[in-house]
Structures are given as C-alpha cells and as structure tokens.
N, C-alpha and C positions, 0 to 999 in steps of 0.2 A: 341519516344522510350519508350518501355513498363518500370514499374517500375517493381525493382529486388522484390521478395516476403522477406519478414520480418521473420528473425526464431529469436523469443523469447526462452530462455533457464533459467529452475527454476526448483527447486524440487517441486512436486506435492502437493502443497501448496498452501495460498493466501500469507500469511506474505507478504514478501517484493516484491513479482509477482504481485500481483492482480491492485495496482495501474498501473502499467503497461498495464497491459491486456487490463483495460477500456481503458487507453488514445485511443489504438490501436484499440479498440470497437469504442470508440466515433469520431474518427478520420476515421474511414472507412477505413483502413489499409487491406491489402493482407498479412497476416500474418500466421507463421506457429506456435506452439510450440513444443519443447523439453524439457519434464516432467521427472525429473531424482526421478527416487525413493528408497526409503529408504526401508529394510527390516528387519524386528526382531523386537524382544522389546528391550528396554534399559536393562543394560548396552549396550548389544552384539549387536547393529544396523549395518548392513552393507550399507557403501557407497559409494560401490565401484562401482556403474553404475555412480556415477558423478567424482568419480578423477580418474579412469581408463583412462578418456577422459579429466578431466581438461587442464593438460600442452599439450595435442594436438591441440586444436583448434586457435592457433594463437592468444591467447588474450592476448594483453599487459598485465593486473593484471588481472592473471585469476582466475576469481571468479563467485560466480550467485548472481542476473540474470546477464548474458550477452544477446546483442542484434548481431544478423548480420545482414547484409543489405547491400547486396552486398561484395562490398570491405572494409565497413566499420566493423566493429571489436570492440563493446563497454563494459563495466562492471562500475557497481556503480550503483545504482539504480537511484537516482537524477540526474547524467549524462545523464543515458535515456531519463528519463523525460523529459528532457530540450530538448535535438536534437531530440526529436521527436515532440515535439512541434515547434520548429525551422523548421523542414522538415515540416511539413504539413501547417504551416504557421497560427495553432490555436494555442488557451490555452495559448499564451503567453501576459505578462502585456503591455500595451497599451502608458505607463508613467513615470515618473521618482516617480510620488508616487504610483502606482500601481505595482511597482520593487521594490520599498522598502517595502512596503508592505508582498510581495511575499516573498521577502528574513528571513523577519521576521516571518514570519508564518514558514517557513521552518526550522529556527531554534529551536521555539517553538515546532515543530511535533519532532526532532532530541531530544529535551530534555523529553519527554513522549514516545519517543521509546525505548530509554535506560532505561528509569522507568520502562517500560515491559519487556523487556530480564530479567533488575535484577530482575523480578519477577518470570518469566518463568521458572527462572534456580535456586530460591531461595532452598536451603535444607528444609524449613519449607514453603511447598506452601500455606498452610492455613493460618497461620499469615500475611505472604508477600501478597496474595491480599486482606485480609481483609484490611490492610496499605494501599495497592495500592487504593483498591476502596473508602475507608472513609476519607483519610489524599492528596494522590498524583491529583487523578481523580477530585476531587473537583476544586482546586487548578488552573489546567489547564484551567476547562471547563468555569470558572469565567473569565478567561483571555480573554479563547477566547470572550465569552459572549459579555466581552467588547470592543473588538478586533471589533467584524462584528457589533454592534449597528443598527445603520441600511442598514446594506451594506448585499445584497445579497450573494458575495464571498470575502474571504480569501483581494483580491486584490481591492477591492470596486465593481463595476459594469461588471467586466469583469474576467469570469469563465477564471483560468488557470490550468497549472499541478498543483500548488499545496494542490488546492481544492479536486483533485483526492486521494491525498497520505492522508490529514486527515480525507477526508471522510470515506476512509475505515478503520483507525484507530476508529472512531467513532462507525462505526459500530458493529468492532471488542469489542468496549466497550458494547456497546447495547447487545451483546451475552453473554458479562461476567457479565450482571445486568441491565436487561430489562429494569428497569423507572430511570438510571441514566444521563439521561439528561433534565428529568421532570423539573428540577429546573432553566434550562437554556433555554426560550426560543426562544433566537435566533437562538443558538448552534442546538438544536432541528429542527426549521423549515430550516436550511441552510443544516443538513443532510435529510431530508424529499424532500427536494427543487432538489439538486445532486442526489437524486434516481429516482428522476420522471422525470428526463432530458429522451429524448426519447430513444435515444437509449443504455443510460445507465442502461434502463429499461428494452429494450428489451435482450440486454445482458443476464440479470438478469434471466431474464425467459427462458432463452436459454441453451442445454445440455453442450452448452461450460463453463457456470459456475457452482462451485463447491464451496458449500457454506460453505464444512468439507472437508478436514481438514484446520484448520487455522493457525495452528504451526504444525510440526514435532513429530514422538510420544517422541522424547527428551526430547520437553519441557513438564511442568509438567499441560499445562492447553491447551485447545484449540486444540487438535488431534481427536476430537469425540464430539459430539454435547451432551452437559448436560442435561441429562433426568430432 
C-alpha cells in the first residue's frame, strides 16, 4: 500500500519550516507544501491567506507549521520533528544517553530561540542584536562548543532531528555575522559537517530552497538578505 503524500503547511519562510522541510529532504519523503503568505508592510500586513483557513483544517491547536499525512493532523514544530522521524525510522537517538542528550540540546535551542524573537521584535533593533550578537550568541555557542567536544552530533555519533533544528539556527547566525562562530571550532565544523550531508546539500542547491526570507517582513531583521 502506497504512502499518503505529506503536505507541510508554513508561511513562506524558513524560521520555524525550514527544519522541517530538510528532515523531509533527508528522509526522502513525498511531500507537498502549503506556503501562506503575508502581504503589505508593517504595521498594515495582511494574513488573511492563513486564518481564512486556520480553524478549517481539522487541526486540534491550529497553528503553523502544521503537517498532514493522511488521517494524521499535527501542529508544534518539535512534535513534527519527532513523528517524522518515528515514521521513517531515522534521525532518532539510538540510547538512553543519546535521548538525553537530544532532550538537552533541544532545550538549549528553545532558550536561543526565544533570545531571537525578543530580538526580532525588540523596539530598538540596533541595540537588541548588538546584545544578542556580543553578550547572548557567545554565551550559547561556548556551550555548545562544549556540549559536541568531540562528538559529531548534538546526540554523540548518531545524526538526529535535533541536529536539523540548530543547524539552521546556526546558520540563520552565520547570515546575522559571517565569522561568528570562528571562535568555536567544533560548533563551526558540526554546522559545515550537516551542510555537506548529501542530500542536505542537494536540497540546498535546489529551486525548492529559499535562502530569503528568513523571518516575516514583521520582524525587524532577516526578511531581505543584507547588502
């Protein structure tokens, strides 16, 4: 019995899609997506192509991304992650310290995601990433630094989802301050290592991906690639 095709649903973004999209990349998925987009400048943005349709689609908490697949009906970004990894029977930790691992990682990426929205959305954007990049980003990438030692992924020897979710946070850093992870490098050669996987690569080079926008024109950084 043939598998149902996969429709990912997100605003025409990477933010909180893009991890997704690779797992679905890497995983070799039949997949469709459903790109809701945003119109105007701020204040006046219209978005009304994605709540026109929110409470229609049968999602228990309906939010983006949502995933369908088939009968199944999902929203939370992490949640994805996980059952799609579960479904395809990769990217998942291997151990009880490779799950603890993973857990931890995952919470550290939750606390430098929030560090970015309050910056995204700071009233004084210039102050807020000068902060974010000189005092928060440091901070983090020490951790991780010390977190991977000599460990390939996130989880020690075995690529999972949540190598997916801070690799493209990293990279999302790399666009806000090209040599800021010069100083880190394991941090460094662990996101160089996750681009060069094959077909995270081929992704890459492909019309499916979309390197801008990386936030929404709401927020105050990352909608237009900085000259």
């Amino acid at each position: 019995m043939a598998m149902s095709q996969i429709t990912l649903g997100y605003w025409d973004i990477r933010a909180l899609g893009e991890p997704i999209r690779m797992i679905l990349e890497y995983c070799g998925a039949d997949y469709e997506e459903k790109r809701y987009q945003m119109f105007g400048d701020p204040p006046n943005v219209d978005t009304s192509q994605w709540f026109d349709v929110k409470f229609k689609l049968g999602l228990e908490f309906p939010n983006l991304p949502y995933l369908i697949d088939g009968d199944i009906k999902m929203t939370q970004q992490w949640a994805i992650m996980k059952y799609l990894a579960r479904k395809f029977g990769k990217l998942l930790p291997k151990s009880e310290e490779e799950t603890r691992r993973c857990d931890m990682a995952q919470e550290e990426e939750r606390d430098l995601w929030i560090a970015i929205v309050r910056m995204l959305f700071s009233p004084d954007i210039v102050e807020a990433k000068t902060i974010f990049l000189e005092e928060t980003v440091p901070k983090q990438l020490e951790a991780f630094e010390k977190f991977l030692s000599d460990k390939d992924w996130m989880a020690g020897a075995t690529l999972t989802y949540v190598d997916f979710e801070i690799c493209e946070r990293l990279d999302m850093l790399t666009e806000m301050k090209s040599d800021c992870l010069d100083k880190y490098p394991n941090v460094k050669k662990y996101k160089e290592r996750f681009f060069a996987l094959d077909k995270i690569a081929a992704y890459r080079r492909s019309e499916r991906f979309k390197e801008y926008p990386i936030f929404a024109q709401v927020a105050k950084w990352g909608f237009k690639k900085e000259i």
